[in-house]
C-alpha positions in Angstrom: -8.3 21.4 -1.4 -4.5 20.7 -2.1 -3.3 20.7 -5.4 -1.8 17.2 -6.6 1.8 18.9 -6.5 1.4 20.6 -2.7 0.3 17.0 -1.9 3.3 15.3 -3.3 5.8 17.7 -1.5 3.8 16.9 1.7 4.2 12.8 0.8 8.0 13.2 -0.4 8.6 14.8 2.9 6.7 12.4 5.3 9.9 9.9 4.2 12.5 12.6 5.1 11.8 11.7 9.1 13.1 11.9 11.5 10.9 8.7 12.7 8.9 6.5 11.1 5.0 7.2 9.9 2.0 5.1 9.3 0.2 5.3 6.3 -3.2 3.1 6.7 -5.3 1.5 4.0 -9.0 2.7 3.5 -10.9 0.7 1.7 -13.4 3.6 0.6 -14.5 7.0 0.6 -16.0 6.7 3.7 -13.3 4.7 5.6 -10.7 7.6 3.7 -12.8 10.1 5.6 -12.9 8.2 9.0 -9.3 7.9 9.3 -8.3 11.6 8.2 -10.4 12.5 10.9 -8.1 10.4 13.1 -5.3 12.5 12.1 -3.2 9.9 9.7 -0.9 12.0 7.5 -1.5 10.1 4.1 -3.2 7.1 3.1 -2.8 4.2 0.6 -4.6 1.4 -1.6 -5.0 -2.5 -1.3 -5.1 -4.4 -3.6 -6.5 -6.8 -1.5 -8.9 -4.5 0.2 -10.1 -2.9 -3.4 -10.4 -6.7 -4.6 -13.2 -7.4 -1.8 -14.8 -4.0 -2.1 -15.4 -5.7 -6.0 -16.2 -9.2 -4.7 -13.0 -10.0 -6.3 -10.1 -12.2 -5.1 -6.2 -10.1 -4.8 -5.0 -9.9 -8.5 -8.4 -10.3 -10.0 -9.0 -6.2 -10.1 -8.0 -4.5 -13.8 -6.5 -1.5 -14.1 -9.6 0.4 -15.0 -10.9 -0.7 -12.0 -8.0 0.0 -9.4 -7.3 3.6 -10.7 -11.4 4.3 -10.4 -11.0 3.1 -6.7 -7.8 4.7 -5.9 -9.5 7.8 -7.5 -12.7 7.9 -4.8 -10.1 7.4 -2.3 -8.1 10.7 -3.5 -11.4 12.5 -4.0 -12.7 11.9 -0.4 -9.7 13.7 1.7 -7.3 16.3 1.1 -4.2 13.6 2.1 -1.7 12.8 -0.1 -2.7 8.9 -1.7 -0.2 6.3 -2.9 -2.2 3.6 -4.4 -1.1 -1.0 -4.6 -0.5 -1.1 -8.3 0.4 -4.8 -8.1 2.3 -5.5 -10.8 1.8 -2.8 -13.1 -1.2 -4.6 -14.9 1.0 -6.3 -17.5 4.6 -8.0 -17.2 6.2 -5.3 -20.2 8.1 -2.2 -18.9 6.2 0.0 -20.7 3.5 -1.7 -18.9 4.6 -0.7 -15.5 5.6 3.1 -17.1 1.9 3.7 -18.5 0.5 2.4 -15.3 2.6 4.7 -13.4 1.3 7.9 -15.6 -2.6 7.0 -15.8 -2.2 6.7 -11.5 -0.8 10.2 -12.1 -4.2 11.1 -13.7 -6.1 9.7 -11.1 -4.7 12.2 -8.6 -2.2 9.9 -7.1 1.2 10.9 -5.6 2.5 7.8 -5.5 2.5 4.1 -6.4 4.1 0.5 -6.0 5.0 -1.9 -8.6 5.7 -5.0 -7.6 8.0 -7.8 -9.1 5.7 -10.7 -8.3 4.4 -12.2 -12.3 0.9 -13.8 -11.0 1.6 -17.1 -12.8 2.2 -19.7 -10.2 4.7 -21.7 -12.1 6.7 -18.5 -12.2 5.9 -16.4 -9.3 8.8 -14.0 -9.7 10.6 -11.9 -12.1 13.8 -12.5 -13.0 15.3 -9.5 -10.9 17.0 -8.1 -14.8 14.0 -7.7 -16.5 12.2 -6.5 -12.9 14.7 -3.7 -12.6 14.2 -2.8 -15.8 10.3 -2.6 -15.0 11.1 0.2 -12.0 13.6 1.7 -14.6 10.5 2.2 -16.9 8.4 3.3 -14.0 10.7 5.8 -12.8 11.5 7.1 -15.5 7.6 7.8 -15.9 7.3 9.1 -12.7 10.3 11.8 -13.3 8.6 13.1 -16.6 5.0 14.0 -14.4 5.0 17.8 -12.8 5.3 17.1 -9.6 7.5 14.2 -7.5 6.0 11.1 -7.7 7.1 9.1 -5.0 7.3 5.2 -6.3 7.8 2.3 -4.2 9.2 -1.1 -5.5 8.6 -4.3 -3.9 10.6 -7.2 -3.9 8.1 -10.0 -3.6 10.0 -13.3 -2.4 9.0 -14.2 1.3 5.5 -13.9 -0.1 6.0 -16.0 -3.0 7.8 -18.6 -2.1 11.0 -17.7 -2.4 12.3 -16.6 1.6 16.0 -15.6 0.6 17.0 -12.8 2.8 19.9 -11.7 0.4 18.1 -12.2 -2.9 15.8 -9.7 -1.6 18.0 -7.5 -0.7 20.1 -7.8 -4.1 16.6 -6.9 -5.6 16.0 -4.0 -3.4 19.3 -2.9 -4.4 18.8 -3.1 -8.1 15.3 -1.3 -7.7 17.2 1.3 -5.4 19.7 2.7 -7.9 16.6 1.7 -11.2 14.9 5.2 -9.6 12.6 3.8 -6.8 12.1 6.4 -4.1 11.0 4.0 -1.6 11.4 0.0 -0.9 9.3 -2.8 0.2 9.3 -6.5 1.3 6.6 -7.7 2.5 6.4 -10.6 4.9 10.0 -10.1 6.9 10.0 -12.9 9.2 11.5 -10.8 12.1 13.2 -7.4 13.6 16.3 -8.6 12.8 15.6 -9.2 9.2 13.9 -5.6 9.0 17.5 -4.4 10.4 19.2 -5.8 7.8 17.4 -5.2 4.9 17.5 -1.3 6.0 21.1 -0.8 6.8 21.3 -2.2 3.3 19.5 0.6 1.2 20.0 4.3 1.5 16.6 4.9 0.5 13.6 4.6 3.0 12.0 1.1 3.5 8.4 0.3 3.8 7.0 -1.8 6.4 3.9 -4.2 5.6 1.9 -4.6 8.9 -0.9 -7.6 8.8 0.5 -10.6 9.6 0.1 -12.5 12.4 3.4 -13.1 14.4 5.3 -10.7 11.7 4.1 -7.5 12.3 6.0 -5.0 15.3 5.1 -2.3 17.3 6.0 1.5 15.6 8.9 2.0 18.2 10.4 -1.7 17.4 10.1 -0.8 14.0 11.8 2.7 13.7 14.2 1.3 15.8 15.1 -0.9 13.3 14.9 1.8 10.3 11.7 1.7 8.7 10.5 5.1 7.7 6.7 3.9 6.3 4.4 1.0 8.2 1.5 0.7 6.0 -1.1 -1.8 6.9 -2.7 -3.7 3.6 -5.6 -5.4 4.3 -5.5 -5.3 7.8 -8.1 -2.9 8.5 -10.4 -3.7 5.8 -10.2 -7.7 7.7 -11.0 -6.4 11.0 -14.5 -3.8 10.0 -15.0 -7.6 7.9 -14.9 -9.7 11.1 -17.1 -6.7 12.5 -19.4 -7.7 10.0 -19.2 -11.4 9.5 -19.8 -11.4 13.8 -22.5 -9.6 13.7 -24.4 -11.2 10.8 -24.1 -14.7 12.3 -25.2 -13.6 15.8 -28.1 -12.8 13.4 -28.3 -15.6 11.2 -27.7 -18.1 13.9 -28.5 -16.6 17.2 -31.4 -14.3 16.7 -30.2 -11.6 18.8 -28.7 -8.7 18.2 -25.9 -7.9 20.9 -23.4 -6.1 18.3 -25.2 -3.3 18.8 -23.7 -2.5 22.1 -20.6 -2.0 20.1 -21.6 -0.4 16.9 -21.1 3.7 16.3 -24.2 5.0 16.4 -25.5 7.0 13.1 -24.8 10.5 14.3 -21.1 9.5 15.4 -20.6 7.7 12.0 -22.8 11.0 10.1 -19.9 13.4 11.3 -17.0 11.5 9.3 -18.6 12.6 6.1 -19.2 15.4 4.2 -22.6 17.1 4.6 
């Protein structure tokens, strides 16, 4: 196995380019293994995905909780794993910065932190004191052994707030705070992508999973994104899988899904013996 620091280097460089790379979201251990064995290059949490895992709605997981799921994840493949840390599990700087150093612990080479608060009357941060959350994270990450790659995420088109250039202000701000890598999720187009890029000097992140808002890789290097990652994408299709096969059950009595379900040997040589 990789140590945590030959990991890093591997993630840190995966940004360098030249072209864009996806990084998908398993959902477990076994998933992890399933899509190493694809040949993906790193791999990264959901909050979303680890929420349903729990029987938990997004932003209902605790710390505790994320860092022990992101930690099977890490434990199950030798890929580097960023992990969703959401908002940092509490709205303080030193928050976000303790956050960043226990997902150290937990074998993690990187981590996002978010500037959405999870109270509905106020659903962002103002972008001062949301800075000075990825100033407190960075400054976390730069005191671990080994580069830490941390992402920020300017929240607005998915809270409510669909300003083009307030995001990119925020991005900005994060940019020169320390953040390695940024991310808005829920661009409504190309030509949005393209403009938020040629903005930063530091690699953008590309959310995949929404209907009539997600591109194809080529569109999207085209445009300058150096990371697609896919959220909950892939955990909502193997759940439609499910949910489709269990009411052909429940209400049909037959059991047709079979035809299209890996049989035990091909899903026995994903895992470990």
């Amino acid at each position: 196995m990789s140590t945590q620091i030959e990991k890093a280097t591997r993630f840190r460089a995966l940004h360098d380019g030249p072209g864009a790379f996806v990084i998908p979201n398993p959902w477990d251990a076994g998933s992890a293994r399933i899509l190493a064995a694809l040949g993906f290059q790193a791999l990264a949490t959901s909050s979303g995905a680890s929420a349903g895992v729990l029987g938990k709605r997004d932003g209902k997981v605790t710390r505790d909780e994320a860092l022990a799921h992101a930690h099977a994840i890490v434990a199950a493949t030798d890929l580097p794993v960023s992990a969703d840390l959401e908002k940092g599990f509490g709205d303080e700087p030193s928050d976000a910065a303790e956050t960043i150093r226990l997902a150290a612990e937990a074998g993690l080479v990187g981590g996002s932190i978010e500037d959405a608060t999870g109270n509905r009357d106020r659903p962002l941060y103002d972008v001062g004191h949301a800075t000075e959350r990825v100033a407190a994270a960075a400054q976390a990450a730069r005191a671990l052994a080994f580069p830490f790659t941390l992402t920020a995420r300017a929240e607005n088109f998915l809270r409510g707030n669909p300003d083009l250039d307030d995001t990119i202000r925020r991005l900005q701000a994060y940019e020169k705070a320390g953040a390695d890598v940024l991310f808005a999720p829920g661009l409504p187009d190309l030509a949005a992508v393209r403009t938020v890029c040629a903005a930063l000097s530091k690699p953008f992140n590309f959310m995949v999973g929404i209907k009539g808002k997600s591109f194809t890789v080529a569109e999207l290097e085209a445009a300058g994104v150096r990371r697609i990652s896919l959220a909950t994408s892939l955990y909502r299709a193997a759940m439609r899988g499910l949910l489709d096969a269990a009411r052909e059950v429940n209400d049909g009595g037959t059991f047709g899904y079979l035809d299209h379900a890996l049989s035990t040997p091909e899903l026995s040589g994903f895992m470990r013996e």
